[in-house]
N, C-alpha and C positions, 0 to 999 in steps of 0.2 A: 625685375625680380632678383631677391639676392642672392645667391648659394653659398652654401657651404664650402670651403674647400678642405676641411680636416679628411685625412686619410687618401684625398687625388695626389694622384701622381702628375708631378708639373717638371716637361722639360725647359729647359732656357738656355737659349745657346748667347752668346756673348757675357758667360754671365763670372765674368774675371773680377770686374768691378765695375763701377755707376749704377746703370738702369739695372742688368741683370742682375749684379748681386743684391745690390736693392730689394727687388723685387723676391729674389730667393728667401731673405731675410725673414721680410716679410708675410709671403705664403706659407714658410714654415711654421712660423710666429703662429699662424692661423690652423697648425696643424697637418697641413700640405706637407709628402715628400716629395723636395728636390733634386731635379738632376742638373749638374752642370755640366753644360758640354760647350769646348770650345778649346783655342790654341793658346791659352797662355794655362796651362797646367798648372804650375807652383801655384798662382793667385787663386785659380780656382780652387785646389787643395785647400788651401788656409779661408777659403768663404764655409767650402763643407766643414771643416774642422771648428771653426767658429758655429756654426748652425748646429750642428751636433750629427744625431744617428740618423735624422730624416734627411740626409743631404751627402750626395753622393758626386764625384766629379769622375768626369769622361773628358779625354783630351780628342781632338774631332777639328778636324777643316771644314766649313762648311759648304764651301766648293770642293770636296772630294763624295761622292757616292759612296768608295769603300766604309770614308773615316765613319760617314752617316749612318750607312746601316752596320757597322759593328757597335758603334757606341745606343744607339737603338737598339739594337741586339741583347746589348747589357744593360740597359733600362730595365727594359723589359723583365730577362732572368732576372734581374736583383731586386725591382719593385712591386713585377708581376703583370704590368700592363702602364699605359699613359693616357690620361684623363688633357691633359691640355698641354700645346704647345704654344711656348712664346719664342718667335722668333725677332731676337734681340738685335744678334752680330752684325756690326756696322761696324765701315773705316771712315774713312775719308780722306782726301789729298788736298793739297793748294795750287792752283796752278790756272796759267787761263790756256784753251784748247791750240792754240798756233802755237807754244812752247812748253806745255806741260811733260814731263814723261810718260812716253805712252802706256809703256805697262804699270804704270801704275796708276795711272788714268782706267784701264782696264781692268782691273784689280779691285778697284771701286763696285762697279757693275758685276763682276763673278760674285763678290761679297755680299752685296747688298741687295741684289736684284737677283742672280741666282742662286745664291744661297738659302734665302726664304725659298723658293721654289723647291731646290733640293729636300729642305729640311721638310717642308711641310708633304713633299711628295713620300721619301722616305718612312716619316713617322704616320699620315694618315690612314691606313689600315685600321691602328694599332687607337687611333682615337675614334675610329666609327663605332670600332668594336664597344667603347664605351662610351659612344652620342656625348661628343665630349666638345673642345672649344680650340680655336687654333688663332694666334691671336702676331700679327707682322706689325712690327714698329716702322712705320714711316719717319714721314717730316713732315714741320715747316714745308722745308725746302719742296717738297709735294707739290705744294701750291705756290710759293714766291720763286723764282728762279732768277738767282743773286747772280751775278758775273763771277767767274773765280769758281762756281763749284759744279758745271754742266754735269759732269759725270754722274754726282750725287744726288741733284737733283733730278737726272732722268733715271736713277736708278728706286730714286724713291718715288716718285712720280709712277713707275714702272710697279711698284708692290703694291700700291693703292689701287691702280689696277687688274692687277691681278687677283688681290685678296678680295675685290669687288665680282670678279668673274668669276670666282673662285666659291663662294656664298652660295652662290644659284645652282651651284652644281652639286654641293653635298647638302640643301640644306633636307630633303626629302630622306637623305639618311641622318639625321637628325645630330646632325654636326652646326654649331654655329661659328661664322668666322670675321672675325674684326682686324681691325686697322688702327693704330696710334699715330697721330701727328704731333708730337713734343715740336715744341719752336726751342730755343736755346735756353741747354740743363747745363748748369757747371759740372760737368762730367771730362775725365782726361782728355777727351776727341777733343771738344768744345776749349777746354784751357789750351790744348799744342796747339791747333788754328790759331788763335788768338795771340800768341808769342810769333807766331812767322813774323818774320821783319814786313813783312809787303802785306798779306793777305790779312793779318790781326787788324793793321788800319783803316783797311776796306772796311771788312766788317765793323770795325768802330765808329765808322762813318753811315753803318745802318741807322736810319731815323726811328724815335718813338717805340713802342711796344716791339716792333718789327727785329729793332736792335737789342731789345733787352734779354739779359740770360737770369734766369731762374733757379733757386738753389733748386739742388735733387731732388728735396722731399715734397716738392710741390708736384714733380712729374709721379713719384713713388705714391702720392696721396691719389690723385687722377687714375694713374691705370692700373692701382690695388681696386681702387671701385671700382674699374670697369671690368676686372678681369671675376671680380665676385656676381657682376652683373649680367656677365658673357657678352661683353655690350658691341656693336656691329662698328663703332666709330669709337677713339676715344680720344678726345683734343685738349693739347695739355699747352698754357691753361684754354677754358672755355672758349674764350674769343678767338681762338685759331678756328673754332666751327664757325663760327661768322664771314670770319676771312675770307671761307670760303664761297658764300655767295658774290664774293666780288671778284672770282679768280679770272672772268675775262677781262679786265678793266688790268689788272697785276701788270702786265708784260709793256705796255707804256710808260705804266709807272716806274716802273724799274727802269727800262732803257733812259729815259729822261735825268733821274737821279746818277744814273753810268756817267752821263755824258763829262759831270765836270770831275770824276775819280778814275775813271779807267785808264785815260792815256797817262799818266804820270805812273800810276802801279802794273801798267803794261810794261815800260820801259825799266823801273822797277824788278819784277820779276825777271826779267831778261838779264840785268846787274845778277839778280841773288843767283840764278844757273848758273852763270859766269863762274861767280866767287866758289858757290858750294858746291855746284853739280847739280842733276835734274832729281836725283831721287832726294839728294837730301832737303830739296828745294818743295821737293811734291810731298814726300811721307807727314803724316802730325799724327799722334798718338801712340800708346804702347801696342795697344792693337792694330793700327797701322801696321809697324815696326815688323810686329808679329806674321801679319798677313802677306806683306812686301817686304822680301830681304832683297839686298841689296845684290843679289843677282840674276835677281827676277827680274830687273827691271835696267832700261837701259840706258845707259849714260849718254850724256849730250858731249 
């Protein structure tokens, strides 16, 4: 069934640019006021400034509790209440686990795995109040668990779970709650990966559909409908739901395809720590950048 969203109040956290502003864009479009909340402030100013009077930016970590419930707090006074969350913000690092940088390896995980948690714990009240929809962007990665990204992939692997535990428990208070698994969007994350000297070739050596990256508006067409539909899955494109009836059969597959690319790009990444350091070896993205500064995290 389809709804309406003119007049809900819709949070989004990572919503600087790709998915979330996308998506802001777009809910607006449909009437929806937006809130943007996340750590790159200016870019989110200029999405609300482009969107117009229905869109509002909150600058917010979403691994802090404070940032969460103050910028919640000003949702709230400013819109009056929140009708649906999307929980966007994701980083991600390059790196394989015997030499990655650790905290930024960790970093991954507070972001992407406790940050949903955070977000959705903080702002939940506030969507019972209006039997509303809470909606955590996974992955791919959920389901294929590529060499080079453990962190990301157990942190999204971790949201899919949760947002599944998560269902049974509010659905009696008449909250519904989904999950997105996008496989690869041309979005900033996906373009700095992709330029690593070491890990862009990995991944370009992904086979068939598995390896293919999607412009945006195919991910922004998917989970505009699904977020109009409050839908419990939303698989960007469709054959990532497929995918997953095969996900025990995956971790062979993958190890097998390892075997003739890892040790060259093992030895590889150990060169680029070398030359560049371990943060600037692990960090890809402006969001990244954003979430991991360089003294969060520690040098090799």
């Amino acid at each position: 069934m389809v709804k309406n969203v003119d007049g809900k109040v819709v949070l989004i956290t990572g919503a600087a640019r790709g998915i979330g502003a996308g998506l802001a864009e777009r809910l607006a479009a449909r009437g929806a006021k937006v809130a943007l909340v996340g750590l790159e402030a200016d870019e989110q100013a200029k999405v609300a400034e482009k969107i117009g009077s229905n869109a509002k930016a909150w600058e917010a970590d979403v691994t802090s509790w404070d940032d969460l419930e103050a910028a919640t707090q000003g949702v709230v006074e400013h819109f009056g209440g929140i009708d649906i969350v999307i929980a966007n913000a994701g980083i991600a690092t390059a790196g394989f686990v015997r030499s990655v940088d650790p905290k930024a390896f960790e970093k991954v995980i507070e972001v992407d795995l406790l940050g949903v948690w955070r977000t959705f714990r903080v702002t939940l009240p506030h969507v019972i109040e209006r039997r509303g929809y809470l909606l955590a962007i996974s992955s791919l990665a959920a389901i294929t668990h590529a060499p080079g990204m453990a962190n990301y992939a157990a942190a999204k692997a971790g949201v899919e779970a949760f947002s599944n535990s998560l269902r049974a428990e509010v659905a009696h208070l008449g909250v519904k709650v989904g999950v997105a698994h996008p496989t690869w969007i041309r979005t900033d994350l996906v373009e700095s990966a992709d330029a690593h000297p070491v890990f862009g070739k990995l991944r370009a050596s992904m086979p068939g559909l598995i390896g293919k990256t999607y412009p945006l508006d195919v991910a922004l067409d998917d989970l505009e409908a699904g977020i109009l539909k409050r839908a419990r899955t939303i698989h960007v494109p469709r054959w990532v739901g497929g995918l997953k009836l095969l996900r025990a059969f995956l971790p062979p597959i993958v190890e097998l395809g390892a075997r003739a690319r890892v040790p060259a790009a093992d030895k590889a990444a150990l060169d680029d720590i070398e030359q560049r350091g371990a943060y600037e070896s692990a960090v890809t993205g402006h969001g990244g950048r954003a979430a991991t500064r360089p003294e969060q995290t520690t040098a090799e």
